[in-house]
C-alpha positions in Angstrom: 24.4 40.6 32.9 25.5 37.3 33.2 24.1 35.9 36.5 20.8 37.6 34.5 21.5 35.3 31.1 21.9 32.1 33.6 18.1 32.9 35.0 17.0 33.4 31.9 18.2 30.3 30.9 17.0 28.1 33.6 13.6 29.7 33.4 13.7 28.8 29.8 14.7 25.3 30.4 12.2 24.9 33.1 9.5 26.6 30.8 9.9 24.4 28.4 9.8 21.0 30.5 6.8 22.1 32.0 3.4 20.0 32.0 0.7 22.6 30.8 -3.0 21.7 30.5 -4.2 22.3 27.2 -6.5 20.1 25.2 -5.0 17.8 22.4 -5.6 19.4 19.5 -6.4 17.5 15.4 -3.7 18.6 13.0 -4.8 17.9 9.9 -3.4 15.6 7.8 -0.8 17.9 5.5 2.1 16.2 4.0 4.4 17.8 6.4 3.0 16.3 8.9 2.2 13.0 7.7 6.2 12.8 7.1 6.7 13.7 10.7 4.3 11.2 12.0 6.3 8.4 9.8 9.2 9.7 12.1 7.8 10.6 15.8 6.9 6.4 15.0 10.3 5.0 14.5 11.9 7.1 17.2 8.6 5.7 19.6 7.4 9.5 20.6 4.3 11.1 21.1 3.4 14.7 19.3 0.4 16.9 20.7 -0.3 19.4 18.8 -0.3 22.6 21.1 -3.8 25.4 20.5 -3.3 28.0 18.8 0.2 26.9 17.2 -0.2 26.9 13.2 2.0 24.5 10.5 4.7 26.2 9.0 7.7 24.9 6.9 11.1 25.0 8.9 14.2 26.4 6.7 16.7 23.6 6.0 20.7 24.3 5.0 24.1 22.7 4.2 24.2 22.8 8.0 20.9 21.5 9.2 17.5 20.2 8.7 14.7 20.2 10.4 11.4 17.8 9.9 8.5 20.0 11.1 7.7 23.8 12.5 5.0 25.3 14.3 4.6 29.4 15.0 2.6 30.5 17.6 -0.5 32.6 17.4 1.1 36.1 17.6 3.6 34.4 15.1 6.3 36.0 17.6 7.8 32.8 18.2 8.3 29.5 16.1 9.6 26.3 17.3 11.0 24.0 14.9 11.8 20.2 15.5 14.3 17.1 14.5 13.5 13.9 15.2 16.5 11.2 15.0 16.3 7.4 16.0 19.2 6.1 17.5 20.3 4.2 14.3 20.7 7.4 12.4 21.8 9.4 15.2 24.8 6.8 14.8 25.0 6.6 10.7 25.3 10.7 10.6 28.2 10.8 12.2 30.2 8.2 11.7 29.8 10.0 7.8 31.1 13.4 9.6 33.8 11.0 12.3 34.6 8.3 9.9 38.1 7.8 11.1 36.7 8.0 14.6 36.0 5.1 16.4 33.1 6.3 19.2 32.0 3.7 21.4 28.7 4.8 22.9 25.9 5.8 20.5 23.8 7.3 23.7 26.2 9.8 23.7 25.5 11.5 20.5 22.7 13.6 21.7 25.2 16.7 22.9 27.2 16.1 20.3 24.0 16.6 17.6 22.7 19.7 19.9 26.2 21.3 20.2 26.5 21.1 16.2 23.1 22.4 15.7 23.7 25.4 18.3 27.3 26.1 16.4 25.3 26.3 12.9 23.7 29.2 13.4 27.0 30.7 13.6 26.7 33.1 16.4 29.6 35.4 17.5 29.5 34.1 21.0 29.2 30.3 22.0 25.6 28.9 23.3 25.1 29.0 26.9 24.5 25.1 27.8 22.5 24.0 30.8 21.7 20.2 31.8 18.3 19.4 32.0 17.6 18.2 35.5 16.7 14.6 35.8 13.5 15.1 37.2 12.4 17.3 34.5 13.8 14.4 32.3 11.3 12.3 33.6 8.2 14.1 32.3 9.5 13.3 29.0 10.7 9.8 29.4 14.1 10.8 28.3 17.6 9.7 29.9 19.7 12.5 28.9 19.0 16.5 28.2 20.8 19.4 27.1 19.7 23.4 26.5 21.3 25.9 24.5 20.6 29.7 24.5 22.4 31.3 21.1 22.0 34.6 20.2 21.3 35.0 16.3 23.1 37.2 13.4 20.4 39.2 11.6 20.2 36.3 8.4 17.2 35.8 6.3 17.9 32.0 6.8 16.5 32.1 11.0 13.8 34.9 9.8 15.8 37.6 11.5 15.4 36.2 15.0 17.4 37.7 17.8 17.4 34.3 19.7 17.7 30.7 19.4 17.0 28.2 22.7 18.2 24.5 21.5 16.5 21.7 23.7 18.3 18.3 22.9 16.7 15.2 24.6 18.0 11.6 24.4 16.5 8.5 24.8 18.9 5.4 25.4 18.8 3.0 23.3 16.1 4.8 21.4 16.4 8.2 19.8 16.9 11.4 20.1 14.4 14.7 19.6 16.0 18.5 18.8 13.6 21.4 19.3 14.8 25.0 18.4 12.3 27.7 20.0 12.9 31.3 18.1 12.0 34.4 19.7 13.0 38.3 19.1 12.6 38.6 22.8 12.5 36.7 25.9 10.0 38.3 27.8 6.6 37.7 29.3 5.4 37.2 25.5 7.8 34.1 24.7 7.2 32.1 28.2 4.0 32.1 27.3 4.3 30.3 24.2 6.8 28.0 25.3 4.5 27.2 28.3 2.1 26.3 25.5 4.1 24.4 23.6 6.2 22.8 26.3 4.8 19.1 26.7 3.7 18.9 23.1 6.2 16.1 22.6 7.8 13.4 24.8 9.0 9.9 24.8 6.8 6.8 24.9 7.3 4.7 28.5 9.6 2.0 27.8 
C-alpha cells in the first residue's frame, strides 16, 4: 500500500508539472479575479486560465487563505491557489516566529506548504516529495515541494477525501501554493490536473 501511495504520488507530481496543449482561455473580469491578477503581478507570474475550469470562491479559515479557486468541468475536482511575494512570505512569519531569528527568506516555501498541509488536520502526516529540478524548470521556479493529505469528512474542504499541496518557490521572488481536491485519484482526476497543470508559472528572470 505504500510503495502504491509513493506512485501515486509521483504520478501526481509529475501530472501536475506537465506542459499540456490547451488554448489560453479569457476569464472574465470578476472581482475575484481582478484581485488575483493585482497579486499573480507583484509576485511576477503568469495565470492561463485552463478550458473547461469554472470560477469558484475558495473557503478561507483561522488556518488558511486562499486568493482564487477553479473546479473542473465534472466539478469532481477543484484546485485552489495562494500567491505570496517574497516580502510577505517573510512578514507572515516572522508574526508566527517573532522570537526567531531565520536567516534565509528562500527558505520559507516548505515551511508555508508544510503549515498549509498540517491545517487540514489529517490523522496521518502528508506524504512530501521534492519536485525534480527539471520539472522546476518548466515553471521557472528554484525550489518545489508536493504533499498528498488525506482529508477528515469537514464541510470546510467540501467533503474531499484528498488534498495534493504543490508549493513552488521563486528566489528572491515569491512563492505560489496550489491545493488540487479530489474524492478519488483515478483516471478521472489526472485528467483534470493534466488540464490544469501549466496554467500558472513563473516569469523568466
Amino acid at each position: 500500500m505504500i510503495k502504491q501511495i509513493k506512485h501515486i504520488i509521483t504520478y501526481l507530481a509529475l501530472l501536475f508539472c506537465m506542459v499540456p496543449a490547451y488554448a489560453q482561455v479569457k476569464q472574465p473580469l470578476t472581482p475575484d479575479f481582478k484581485n488575483f491578477n493585482k497579486q499573480l503581478t507583484k509576485a511576477d507570474i503568469t495565470f492561463t486560465f485552463p478550458t473547461g475550469f469554472k470560477e469558484i470562491r475558495p473557503t478561507s479559515t483561522d488556518d488558511y487563505s486562499f486568493d482564487y479557486a477553479i473546479v473542473a468541468p465534472e466539478e469532481d475536482c477543484e484546485i485552489w491557489f495562494q500567491v505570496r511575494t517574497q516580502k510577505e512570505n517573510w512578514a507572515s512569519y516572522l508574526r508566527a516566529k517573532n522570537d526567531k531569528h531565520i536567516t534565509n527568506p528562500d527558505s520559507l516555501y516548505l515551511e508555508t506548504g508544510l503549515a498549509l498541509a498540517n491545517a487540514f488536520k489529517s490523522e496521518h502526516p502528508p506524504l512530501t516529495r521534492n519536485i525534480p529540478e527539471t520539472i522546476l524548470d518548466r515553471y521557472n521556479a528554484d525550489l518545489g515541494k508536493t504533499f498528498l493529505v488525506n482529508l477528515p469528512d469537514e464541510q470546510v474542504t467540501k467533503h474531499y477525501k484528498y488534498a495534493m499541496v504543490v508549493v513552488l518557490q521563486k528566489n528572491h521572488t515569491g512563492s505560489v501554493l496550489a491545493v488540487c481536491f479530489a474524492n478519488e485519484l483515478g483516471p478521472g482526476f489526472f485528467r483534470n490536473l493534466n488540464k490544469a497543470s501549466s496554467c500558472l508559472k513563473f516569469n523568466p528572470s
